[in-house]
C-alpha angles and dihedrals in degrees: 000000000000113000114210121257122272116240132202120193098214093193132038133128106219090168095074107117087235090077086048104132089001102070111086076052101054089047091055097048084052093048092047082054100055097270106138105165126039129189107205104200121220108202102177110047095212075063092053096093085056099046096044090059090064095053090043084051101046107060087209093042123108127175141193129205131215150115121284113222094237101045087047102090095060093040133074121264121262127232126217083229087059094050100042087056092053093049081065089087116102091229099037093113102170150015115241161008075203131131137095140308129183093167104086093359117050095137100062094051098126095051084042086060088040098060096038081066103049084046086050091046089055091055099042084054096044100033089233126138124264111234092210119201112200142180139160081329 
């Protein structure tokens, strides 16, 4: 007998309020389709404690926390110090979504670059992947 492959879904953002009331039900319907692992991307810091509750209540769900580069210039900065503690959770998979876009964003480039290193220093420090965003960057 063939079992059917096992799928993991390596980006999603189930903490978009679009998915409010909607989301024990889309994981389902994930899980129903052969979707057995789920990241579920943070991309505001002030939004991780959020984020990492779904991933506590969901036994296949993961999550990763960083800045996005077009939400950093109206959030605080991160610290590598800040990240690497969060990398301590047993389901926290990634750094990032961080990067560089120059889409939307081109004025705030060099925060932007700022923040993509402390981002790379974090997982140089913890070993995780980096979940990069990038756009005309």
């Amino acid at each position: 007998m063939t079992l059917p492959p096992e799928i993991t879904d390596s980006h999603c953002h189930l903490d978009f309020p679009d998915f409010d009331g909607e989301r024990d039900d889309i994981i389902a319907r994930a899980n129903a389709a052969g979707v057995t692992r789920m990241v579920t991307i943070c991309t505001k810091l002030k939004n991780e404690p959020s984020v990492r509750a779904i991933a506590e209540a969901h036994r296949g769900v993961f999550y990763a926390a960083g800045t996005h580069p077009m939400s950093v210039a109206e959030e605080p900065m991160a610290t590598v110090e800040e990240l690497v503690a969060l990398a301590k959770h047993p389901k926290f998979v990634g750094l990032g979504e961080t990067g560089l876009d120059y889409h939307y964003t081109a004025e705030s480039a060099e925060v932007q670059k700022t923040s993509l290193r402390l981002h790379i220093e974090a997982a140089q420090e913890t070993g995780l992947p980096l979940i990069i965003h990038s756009r005309d960057a």
